[in-house]
N, C-alpha and C positions, 0 to 999 in steps of 0.2 A: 539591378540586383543588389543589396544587401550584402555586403563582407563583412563587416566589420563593428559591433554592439556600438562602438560609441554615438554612431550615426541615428540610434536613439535618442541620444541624449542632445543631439544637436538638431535633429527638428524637433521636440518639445522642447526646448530653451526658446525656440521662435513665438512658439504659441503661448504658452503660459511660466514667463522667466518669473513671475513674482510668487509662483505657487510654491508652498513649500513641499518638497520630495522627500525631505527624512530628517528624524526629529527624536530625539527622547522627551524625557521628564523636563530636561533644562532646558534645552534649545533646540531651535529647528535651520534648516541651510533652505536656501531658495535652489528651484532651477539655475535661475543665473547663477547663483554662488557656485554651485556644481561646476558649473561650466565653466565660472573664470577661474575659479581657483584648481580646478584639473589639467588646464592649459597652463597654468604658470607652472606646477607642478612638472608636468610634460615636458615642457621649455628649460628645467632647469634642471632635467638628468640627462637632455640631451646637452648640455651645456659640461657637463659632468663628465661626458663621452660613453654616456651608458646607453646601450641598443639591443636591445635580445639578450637580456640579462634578465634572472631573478631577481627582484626586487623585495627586500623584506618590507611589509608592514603591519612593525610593531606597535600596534596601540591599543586602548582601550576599549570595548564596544561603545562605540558615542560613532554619529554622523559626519565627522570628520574624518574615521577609518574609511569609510566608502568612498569620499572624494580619492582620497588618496591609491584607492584600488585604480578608479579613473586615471587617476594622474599617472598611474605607471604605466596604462596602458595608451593615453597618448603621448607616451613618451617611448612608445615602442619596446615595452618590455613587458614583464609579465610579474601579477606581486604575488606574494608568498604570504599570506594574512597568517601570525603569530597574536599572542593576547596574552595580556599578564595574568588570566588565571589558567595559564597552562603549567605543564608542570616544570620545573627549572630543567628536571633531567632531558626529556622532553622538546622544550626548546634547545637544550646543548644540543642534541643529535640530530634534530633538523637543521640548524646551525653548519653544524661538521659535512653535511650532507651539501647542502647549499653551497658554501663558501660564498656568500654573496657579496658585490663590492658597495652597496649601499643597505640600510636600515630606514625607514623613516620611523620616525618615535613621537610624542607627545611629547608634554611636562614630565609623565609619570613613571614612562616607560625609558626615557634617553636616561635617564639616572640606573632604573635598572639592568639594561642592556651591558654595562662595564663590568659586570660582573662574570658574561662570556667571555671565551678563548675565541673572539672573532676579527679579522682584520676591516672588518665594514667599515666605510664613514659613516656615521649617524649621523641624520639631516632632520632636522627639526619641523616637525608638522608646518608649524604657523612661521615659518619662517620663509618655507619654499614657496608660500603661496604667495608670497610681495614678491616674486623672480618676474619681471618682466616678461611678456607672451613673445617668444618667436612664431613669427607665423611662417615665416620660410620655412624654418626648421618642422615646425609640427607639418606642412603641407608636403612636404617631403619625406618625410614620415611617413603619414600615410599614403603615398603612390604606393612604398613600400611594401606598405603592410601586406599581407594575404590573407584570406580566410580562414586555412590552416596554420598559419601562427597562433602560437599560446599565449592566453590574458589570463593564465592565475594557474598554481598551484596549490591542490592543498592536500595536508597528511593525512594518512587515513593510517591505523593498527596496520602491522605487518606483523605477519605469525612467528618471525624471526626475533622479534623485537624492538628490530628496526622499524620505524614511522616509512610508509609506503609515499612517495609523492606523485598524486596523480595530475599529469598533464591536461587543461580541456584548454579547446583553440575556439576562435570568435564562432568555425564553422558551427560546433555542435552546438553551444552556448545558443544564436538563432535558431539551430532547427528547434531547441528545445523549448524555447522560450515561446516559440512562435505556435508551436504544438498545444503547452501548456496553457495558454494564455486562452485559446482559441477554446480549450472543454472549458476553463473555469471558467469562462466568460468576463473576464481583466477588463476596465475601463477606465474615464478618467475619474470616475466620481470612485473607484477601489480605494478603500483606506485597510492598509495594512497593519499587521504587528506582527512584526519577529520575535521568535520565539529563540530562534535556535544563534548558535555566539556566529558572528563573523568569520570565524576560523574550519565552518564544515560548507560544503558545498551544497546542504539547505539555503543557504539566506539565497541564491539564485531566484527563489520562485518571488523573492519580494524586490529584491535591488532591481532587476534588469527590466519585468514588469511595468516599474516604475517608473522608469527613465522612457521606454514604450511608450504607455498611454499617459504621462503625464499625470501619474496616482498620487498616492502619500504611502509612506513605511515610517512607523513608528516602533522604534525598538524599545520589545519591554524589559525593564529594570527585570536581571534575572533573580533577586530578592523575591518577588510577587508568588513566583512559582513556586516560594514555602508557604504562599498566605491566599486560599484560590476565591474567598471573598473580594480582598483588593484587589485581584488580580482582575476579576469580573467588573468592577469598579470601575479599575482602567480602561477597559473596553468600552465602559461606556462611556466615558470622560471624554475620551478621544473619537468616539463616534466611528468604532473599530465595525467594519462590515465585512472583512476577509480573514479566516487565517488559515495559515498552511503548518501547523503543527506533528510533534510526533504522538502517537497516542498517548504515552506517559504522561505529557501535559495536558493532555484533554479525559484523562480518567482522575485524574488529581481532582481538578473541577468536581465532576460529580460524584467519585466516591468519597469525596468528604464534606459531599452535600451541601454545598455552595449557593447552589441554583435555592433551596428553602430560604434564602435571602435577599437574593439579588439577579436577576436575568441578564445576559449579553441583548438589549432589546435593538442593537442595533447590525446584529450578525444575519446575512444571510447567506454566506458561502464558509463552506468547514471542509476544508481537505488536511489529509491526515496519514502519516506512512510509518516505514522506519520501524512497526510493532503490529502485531497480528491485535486490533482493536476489540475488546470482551464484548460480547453481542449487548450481556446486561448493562452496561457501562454506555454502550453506543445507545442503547435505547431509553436511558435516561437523556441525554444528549439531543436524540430527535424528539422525545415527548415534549421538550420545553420548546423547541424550535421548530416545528411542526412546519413550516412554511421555508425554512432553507434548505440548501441545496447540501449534501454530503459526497464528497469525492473520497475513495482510498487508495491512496498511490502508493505503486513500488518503483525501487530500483537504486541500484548502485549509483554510487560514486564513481566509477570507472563507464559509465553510461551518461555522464554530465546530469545528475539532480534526477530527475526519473523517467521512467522509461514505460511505465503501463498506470491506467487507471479505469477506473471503475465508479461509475453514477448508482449511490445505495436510492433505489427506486423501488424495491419489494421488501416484506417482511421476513425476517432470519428467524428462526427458532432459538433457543440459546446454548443447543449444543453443535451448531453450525458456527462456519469461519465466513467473516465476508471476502470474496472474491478480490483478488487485484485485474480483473477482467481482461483487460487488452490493449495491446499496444498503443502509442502516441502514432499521429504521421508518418509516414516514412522510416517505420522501427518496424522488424520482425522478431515476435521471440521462437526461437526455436527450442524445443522439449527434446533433449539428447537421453536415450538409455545409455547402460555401462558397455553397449556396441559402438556408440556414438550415431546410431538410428532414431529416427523420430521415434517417441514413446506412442500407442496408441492411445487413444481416447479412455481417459479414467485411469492409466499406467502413470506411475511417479517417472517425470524423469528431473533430468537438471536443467535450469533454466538458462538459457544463452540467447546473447542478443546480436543483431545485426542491426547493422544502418549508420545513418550521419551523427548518430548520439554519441556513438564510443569514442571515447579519449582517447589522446595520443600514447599512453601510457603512464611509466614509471620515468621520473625523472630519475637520469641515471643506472638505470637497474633494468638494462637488458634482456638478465636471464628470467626474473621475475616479469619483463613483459612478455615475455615469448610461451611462459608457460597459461597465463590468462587470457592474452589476445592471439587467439590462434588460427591459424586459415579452417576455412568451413568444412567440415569434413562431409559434407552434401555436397561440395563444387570443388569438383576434380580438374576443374576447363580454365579459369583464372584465379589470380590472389582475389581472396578476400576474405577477410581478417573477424572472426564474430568474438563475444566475450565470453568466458566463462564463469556465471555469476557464483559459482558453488554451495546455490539455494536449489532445492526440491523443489515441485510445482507440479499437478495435474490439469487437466480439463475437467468443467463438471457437467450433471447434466445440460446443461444450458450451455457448454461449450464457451463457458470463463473459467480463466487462467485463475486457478485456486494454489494460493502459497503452503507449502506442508512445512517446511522447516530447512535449514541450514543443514549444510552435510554433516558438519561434526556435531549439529545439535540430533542426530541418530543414534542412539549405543545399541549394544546389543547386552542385553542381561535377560540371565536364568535363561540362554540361549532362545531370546525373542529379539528382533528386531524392535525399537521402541523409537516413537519420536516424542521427545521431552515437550515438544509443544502439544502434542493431545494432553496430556498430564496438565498443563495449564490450564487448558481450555478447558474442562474438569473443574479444576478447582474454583477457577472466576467465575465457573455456574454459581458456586452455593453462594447464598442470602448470608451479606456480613464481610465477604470478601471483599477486600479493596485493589488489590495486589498480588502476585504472586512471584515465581520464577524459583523453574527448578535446575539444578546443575547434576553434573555425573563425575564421580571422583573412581576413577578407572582402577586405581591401589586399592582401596576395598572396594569398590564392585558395588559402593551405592548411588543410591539414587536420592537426592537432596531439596526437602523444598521447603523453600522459605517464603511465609507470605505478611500481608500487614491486614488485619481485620478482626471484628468484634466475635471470633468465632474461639473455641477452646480448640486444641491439637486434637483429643478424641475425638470433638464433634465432626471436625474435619476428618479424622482418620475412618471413621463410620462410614462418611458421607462418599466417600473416595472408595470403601470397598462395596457399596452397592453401585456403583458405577462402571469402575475400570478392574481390569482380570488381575489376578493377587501379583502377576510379573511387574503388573503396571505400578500398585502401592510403592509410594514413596516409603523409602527405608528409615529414610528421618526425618521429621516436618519441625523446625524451626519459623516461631512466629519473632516480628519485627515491628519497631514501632515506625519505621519508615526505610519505604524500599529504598536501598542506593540507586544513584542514575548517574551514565559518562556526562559528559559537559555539555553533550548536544540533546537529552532527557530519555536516552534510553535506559533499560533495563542493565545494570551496569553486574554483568554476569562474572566477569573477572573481580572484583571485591566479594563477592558471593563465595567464588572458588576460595579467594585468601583468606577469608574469614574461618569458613569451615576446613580451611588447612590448618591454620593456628587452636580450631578448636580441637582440633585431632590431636596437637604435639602437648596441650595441654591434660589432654590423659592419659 
């Protein structure tokens, strides 16, 4: 039985140590390299006297950050992937949160790093990796280890302010991996490209994979995702046949008509989460690739990477949502009303999960775990711990699990309940839309939409009141010559709010 991910890594270094595993623009690292230079790593924070410790690693996105994920965790700790385009405030407060007694950094990064309030040593990427291999030590190590130990933290928004750190241990990380792996169909001839930074608990579907079946992950230069010609380019350069994208990066593509120039001719798996995908937009997407396969996943970060998906195998109309369908292996979603009873069939309830996926929690933060991993209120007989994802979700005819919207993406105006994602889904119908995303400013009571497309505001506001009932009309429609997006390429809906606050104090 399987405990513990590295053991991926160490029966493919058997098989194919010359193959290269992960790579940018510049350079690529072999299996072996993986492998020795994660053991010297290992060896030389055990050397350090560090064991079940956070471990920072701060660096760059380049192929070298992922060794060093390795390295912390054959060195029996767990790392904390930080990046120098996050934001300084940001890294201080995960910092203050951590207190960690090591850093590992680059060139680029050990310079910036002095500029925190941190007692860390900072240990030099290319340095630790000349540390000589203990093999006592790493083999003792892992007797150690368990399968409920933690191999990584990462931050996620907390409604406080505070950055949330959530806990995933080697368990969920296998079931996950081993789940996902099994619908996309992962092998050794999979050639990846990451899309999303090192630092969200995305890049799981490409690192861990890889190390699995002995694949390729090629991280793309996040520059390309302003330019979605090149960016299609790339894919073919590198003979790109998987990605596991958010949808923001895969409507970039084709609503700025990309594909009239150049095809991905070498993709035939496209999975895609993180954003309810515009049927018009998806179905550009399938017209050119008529012959691959389309997956749409959901699920939290607090669920180890995702937790439901769905094979797009029939045709959508375009005022339909596509399904996040049904659970992985050994995952339950449970649909709770505001009773905490199952929702019937076509009733909204909230989405909640059970099984070996859920993280261990909040690093440090108790009362915030206790409030999202809660015991099942269906099982009164023993502990058992489900999540509370506080996303909406129905059943639909066909008895898939249909995504409706985020709790606080609900308002109620002009005494209707509303979900701000119908309103989208609306707008990305009309011809000329690229973009959208509306927000709700609770002090005046409106309803805000800002989109990027070749459309006027009237032609839109016409188009919107033969559609949706006058509660539903956006009360302002601001056009954009490019939607914002957070760092991992979603709909970056807090800039949105602060925008349209500054535009408020400015009259």
């Amino acid at each position: 039985m399987q405990t513990n991910v590295l053991e991926y890594l160490e029966a493919t270094v058997k098989e194919v140590p010359e193959k290269i595993a992960y790579a940018n623009e510049t350079y690529g690292i072999t299996f072996q390299e993986v492998y020795d230079n994660a053991r010297s790593i290992g060896s030389y924070l055990h050397a350090k006297g560090l064991h079940n410790e956070p471990v920072v690693v701060f660096m760059s996105k380049q192929p070298k950050t992922i060794v060093a994920f390795f390295g912390t965790v054959y060195g029996g700790n767990y790392y904390v992937p930080l990046d120098d385009e996050m934001p300084a405030f940001r890294i201080e407060l995960i910092l203050n949160k951590l207190t960690p007694k090591a850093i590992i950094c680059d060139d680029i990064t050990c310079e910036m790093v002095k500029k925190y309030n941190t007692n860390a040593e900072v240990l030099l990427y290319d340095e630790i990796i000349k540390a000589p291999v203990n093999e006592t030590a790493l083999l003792s190590i892992r007797k150690k280890q368990l399968d409920t130990d933690p191999i990584y933290i990462v931050f996620t928004s907390g409604s406080t302010g505070v950055p949330k750190g959530v806990m995933a241990c080697h368990r969920s990380v296998l079931d996950y991996i081993e789940s996902l792996s099994d619908v996309l169909g992962f092998n050794r001839d999979t050639v990846f490209a990451n899309q999303t930074p090192l630092y969200f608990d995305a890049c799981l579907k490409e690192l861990y994979p890889t190390l699995k079946f002995g694949a390729t992950t090629y991280l793309v230069p996040k520059s390309l995702f302003m330019f979605p010609i090149k960016l299609v380019e790339f894919l073919n350069e590198y003979k790109i046949n998987t990605i596991c994208w958010v949808v923001s990066a895969l409507t970039m593509v084709s609503a700025f008509k990309a594909f009239d120039k150049v095809v991905p001719k070498y993709l035939h798996t496209i999975a895609f989460g993180s954003e309810v995908f515009p049927i018009k937009q998806f179905n550009i997407w399938r017209s050119v690739l008529p012959n691959a396969k389309f997956f749409n996943l959901y699920g939290p970060t607090e669920t180890t990477g995702m937790c439901c998906y769905y094979p797009v195998e029939r045709e959508f109309a375009l005022d339909e949502v596509l399904p996040i369908g049904g659970p992985f292996k050994n995952t339950e979603i449970l649909l709770l009303d505001k009773e905490n009873k199952l929702a019937q069939n076509g009733e909204i309830g909230e989405i909640c999960v059970r099984g070996t996926s859920l993280t261990l929690g909040y690093y440090k933060d108790e009362e915030r775990t206790k409030e999202a991993f809660i015991q099942n209120p269906l099982n009164d007989r023993y502990p058992e711990l489900i999540y509370r994802t506080g996303d909406l979700g129905k059943l639909n005819e066909y008895g898939e699990l249909v995504f409706v919207s985020r709790k606080d993406y609900q308002i109620k105006h002009m005494g209707h309940r509303i979900e701000l994602g119908e309103i989208e889904v609306n707008v990305n119908m009309f011809d000329g839309i690229k973009s959208s995303c509306c927000i709700y400013d609770k002090e005046s009571g409106k309803i805000v939409l800002y989109y990027v497309g070749d459309v006027t505001k009237k032609e839109l506001t016409t188009y919107l009141k033969e559609r949706l009932p006058r509660y539903m009309i956006p009360n302002r429609i601001e056009e954009l010559d490019r939607m914002p997006l957070t760092s991992n390429g979603k709909l970056d809906r807090v800039t949105l709010k602060q925008k349209f606050m500054e535009s408020k104090k400015e009259k």
